[in-house]
N, C-alpha and C positions, 0 to 999 in steps of 0.2 A: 481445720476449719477454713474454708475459704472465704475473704475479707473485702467486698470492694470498700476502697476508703475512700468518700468526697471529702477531701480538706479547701478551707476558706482559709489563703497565706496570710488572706489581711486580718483575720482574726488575731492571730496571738499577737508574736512580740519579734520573733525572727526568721519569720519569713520559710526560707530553705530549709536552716537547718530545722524549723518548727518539723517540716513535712520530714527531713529524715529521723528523728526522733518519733514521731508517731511510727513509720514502718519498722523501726529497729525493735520500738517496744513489742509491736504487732507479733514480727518476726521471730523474736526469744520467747513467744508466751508459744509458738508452734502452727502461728496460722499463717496462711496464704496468703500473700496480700498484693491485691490491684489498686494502685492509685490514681486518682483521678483528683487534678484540682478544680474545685466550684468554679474559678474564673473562666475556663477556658470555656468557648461559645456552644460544642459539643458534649458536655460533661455528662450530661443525663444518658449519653448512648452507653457510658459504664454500665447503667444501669441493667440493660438489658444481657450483660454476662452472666455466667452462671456465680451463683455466689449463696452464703447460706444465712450472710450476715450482711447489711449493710451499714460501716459506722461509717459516723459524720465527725469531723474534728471542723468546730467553728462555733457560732452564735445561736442565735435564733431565729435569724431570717435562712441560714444554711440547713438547720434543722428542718425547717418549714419547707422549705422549698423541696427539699430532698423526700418529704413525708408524704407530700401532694403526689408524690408520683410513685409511691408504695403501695397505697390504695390498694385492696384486692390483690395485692401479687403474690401474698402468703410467706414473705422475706422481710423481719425483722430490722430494726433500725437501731442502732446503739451508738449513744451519744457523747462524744468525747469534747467534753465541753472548752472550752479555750476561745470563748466572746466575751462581749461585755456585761452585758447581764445574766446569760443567762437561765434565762427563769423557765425554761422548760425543762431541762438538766437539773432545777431545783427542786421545782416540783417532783420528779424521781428520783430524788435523794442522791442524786451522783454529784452537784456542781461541786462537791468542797472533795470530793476523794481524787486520790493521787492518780495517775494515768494506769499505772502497772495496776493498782490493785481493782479498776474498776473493767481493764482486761484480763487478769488473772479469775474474774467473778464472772468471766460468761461461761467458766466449767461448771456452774452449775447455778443457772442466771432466772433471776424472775421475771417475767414476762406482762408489761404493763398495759393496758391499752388503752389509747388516749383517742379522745371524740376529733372528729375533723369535722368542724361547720362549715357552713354555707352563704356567702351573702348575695343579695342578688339585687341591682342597682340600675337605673335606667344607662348607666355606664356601662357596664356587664358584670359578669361573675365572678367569684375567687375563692376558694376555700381558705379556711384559717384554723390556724391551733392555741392562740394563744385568747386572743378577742375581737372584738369590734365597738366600736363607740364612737358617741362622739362630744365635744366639749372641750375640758383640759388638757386631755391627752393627744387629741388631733389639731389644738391650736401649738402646741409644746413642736409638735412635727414640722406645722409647719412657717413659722420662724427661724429665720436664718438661725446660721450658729456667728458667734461673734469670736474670732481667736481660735487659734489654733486647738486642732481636737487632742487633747490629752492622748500621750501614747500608752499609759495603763489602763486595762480596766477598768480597775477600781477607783480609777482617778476619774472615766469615761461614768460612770454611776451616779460619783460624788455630783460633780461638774451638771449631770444633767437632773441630779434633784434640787439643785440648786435651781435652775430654772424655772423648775416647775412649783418650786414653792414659790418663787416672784406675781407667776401666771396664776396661782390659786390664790390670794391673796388681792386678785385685779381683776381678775378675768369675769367677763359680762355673761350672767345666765341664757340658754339658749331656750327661743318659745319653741314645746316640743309637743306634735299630737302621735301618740305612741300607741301601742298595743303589747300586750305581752300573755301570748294562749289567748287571746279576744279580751283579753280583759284590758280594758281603759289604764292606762300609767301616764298619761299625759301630763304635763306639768314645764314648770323653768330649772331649767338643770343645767348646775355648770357643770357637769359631768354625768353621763351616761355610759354603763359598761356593761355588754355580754360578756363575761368573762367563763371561759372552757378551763381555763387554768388561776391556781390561786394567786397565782403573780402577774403583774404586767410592769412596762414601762422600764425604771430602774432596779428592779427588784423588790418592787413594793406588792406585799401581803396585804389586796384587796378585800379575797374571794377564801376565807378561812374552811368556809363549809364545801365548797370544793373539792368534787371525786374522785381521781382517773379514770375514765370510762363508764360514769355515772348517765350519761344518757340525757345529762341539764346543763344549762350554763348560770351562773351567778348575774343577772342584772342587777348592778350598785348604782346605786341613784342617791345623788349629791346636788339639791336646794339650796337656795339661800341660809335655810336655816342647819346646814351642815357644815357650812364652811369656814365657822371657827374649827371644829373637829377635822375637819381635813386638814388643817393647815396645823392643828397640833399636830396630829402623828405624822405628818412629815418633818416638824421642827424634832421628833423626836426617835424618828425611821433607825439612827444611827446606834440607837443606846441598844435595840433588839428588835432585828430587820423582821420577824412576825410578832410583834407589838401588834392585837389586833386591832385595825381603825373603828370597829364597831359603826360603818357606816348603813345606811340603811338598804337593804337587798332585796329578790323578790330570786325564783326557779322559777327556770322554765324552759321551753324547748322553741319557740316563733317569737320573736323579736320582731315588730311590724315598726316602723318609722316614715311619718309623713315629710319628704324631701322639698324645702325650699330652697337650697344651695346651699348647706351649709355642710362644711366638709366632716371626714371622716376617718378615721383609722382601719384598719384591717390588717391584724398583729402590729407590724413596723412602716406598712405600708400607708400611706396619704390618698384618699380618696375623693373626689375624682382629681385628677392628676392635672395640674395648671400647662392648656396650652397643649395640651395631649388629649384628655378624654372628652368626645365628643357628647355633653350630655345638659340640658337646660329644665330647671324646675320649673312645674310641681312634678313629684313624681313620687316613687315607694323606694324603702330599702327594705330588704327581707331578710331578715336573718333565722338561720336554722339549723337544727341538728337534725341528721336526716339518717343516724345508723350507722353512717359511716366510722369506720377506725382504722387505726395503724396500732401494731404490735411493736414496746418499743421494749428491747433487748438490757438487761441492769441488772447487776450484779446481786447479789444476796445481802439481806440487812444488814448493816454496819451496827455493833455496838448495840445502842438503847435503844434504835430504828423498829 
């Protein structure tokens, strides 16, 4: 099997040897492997090699970014997780398995395929896998960090649900005139989320009803009058990370949003960008699924899976 491998070095924990340890394991399971690291300014010209598999060893903005340009090319994506949260490698039941056994599983691999949306901003455009919103999770973005960032993961999770349970607990409802499929959803929300995948942010289990390749996104929508319940199940995220928040959702495919400058997320990314994107309200955010997928390469059930 021939392997380009994008690795992100800032993702794990060491760096060098991270990336020889991925090719070693690569190497004894029998495949061919071309490395490429995410940092270097050319990485995406890997892409264009012959290749039958493409894993990504990193996060989920590595995942992301490497998926955007898989589009249509009929070359698989298999995710060797080693970020911080996560939550796309969760979502296809790989984040908790060992490295070897979730390449020993592409001899006879299930094949997932995950929606790729669209947002479209008087800023400009960008595809996304994970979600879009805006509220809690794009004010959480974009506040500095205070202190050095934790070098674990899971300390990286801890750390940053901690914040965000400060911010849901304070944070000022946004006046929002919406649409979702034409239908009115307008309202004060401290939080708003398209969500493509059951997880965002820290690894928090929004979006339960949530399909791979279902063809919908989960819009969570979090009032006034939800934000004692959000702020429980995050005082209580820890005890069982899909503890369902039972917050209130709608399906659907057209996320419409009336833009008066208030920012946004799109997956990990901060929308429009301070001092960078050139863009002044009123204007539209458009969010969509539009058919689009990528095929993402995972081993066979584990266990009770």
């Amino acid at each position: 099997m021939r392997v380009t491998l994008i690795h992100n070095p800032a993702a794990g924990s060491q760096g060098k040897e991270d990336a020889e340890l991925l090719q070693r394991v690569l190497r004894e399971a029998g495949c061919k492997v071309r490395y490429e690291s995410s940092k270097d300014d050319d990485w995406d010209e890997a892409l264009e090699k012959p290749a039958d598999v493409v894993a990504v060893a990193g996060g989920d903005g590595t995942v992301s970014k490497v998926a955007r340009r898989l589009v249509g090319r009929g070359i698989p994506l298999a995710p060797l997780p080693c970020g911080t949260a996560n939550n796309i490698s969760r979502t296809l039941r790989v984040a908790e398995l060992p490295l070897e056994v979730v390449v020993d599983g592409w001899r006879n691999p299930r094949i997932v395929k995950l929606d790729l949306g669209k947002v479209r901003a008087p800023w400009g455009e960008r595809s996304f896998i994970e979600g879009v919103g805006a509220g809690l999770f794009a004010t959480l973005l974009s506040r500095p960090k205070n202190g050095k960032k934790p070098a674990k993961p899971d300390a990286r999770v801890v750390s940053g649900l901690e914040r965000l349970k400060k911010l849901a607990r304070t944070t000022e409802p946004l006046e929002l005139r919406a649409k979702l499929d034409g239908e009115d959803i307008s309202g004060r929300y401290i939080l708003i989320e398209a969500l493509n995948i059951p997880y965002i942010g820290p690894s928090l289990y929004l979006a339960p009803e949530s399909a791979p390749g279902d063809g919908q996104f989960d819009v969570v929508l979090v009032g006034e009058a939800e934000r004692d319940r959000l702020v429980k199940y995050l005082d209580s995220w820890q005890e069982n990370r899909e503890r369902i928040a039972v917050l209130p959702s709608r399906r659907g495919r057209h996320l419409q949003l009336e833009w008066d400058g208030f920012a946004i997320h799109v997956d990990d990314k901060l929308r429009p960008r301070p001092k960078k994107d050139d863009a002044a309200p009123p204007g539209r955010i458009d969010v969509r699924l539009e058919g689009a997928t990528v095929d993402f390469l995972c081993p066979p059930p584990q266990g009770d899976d």
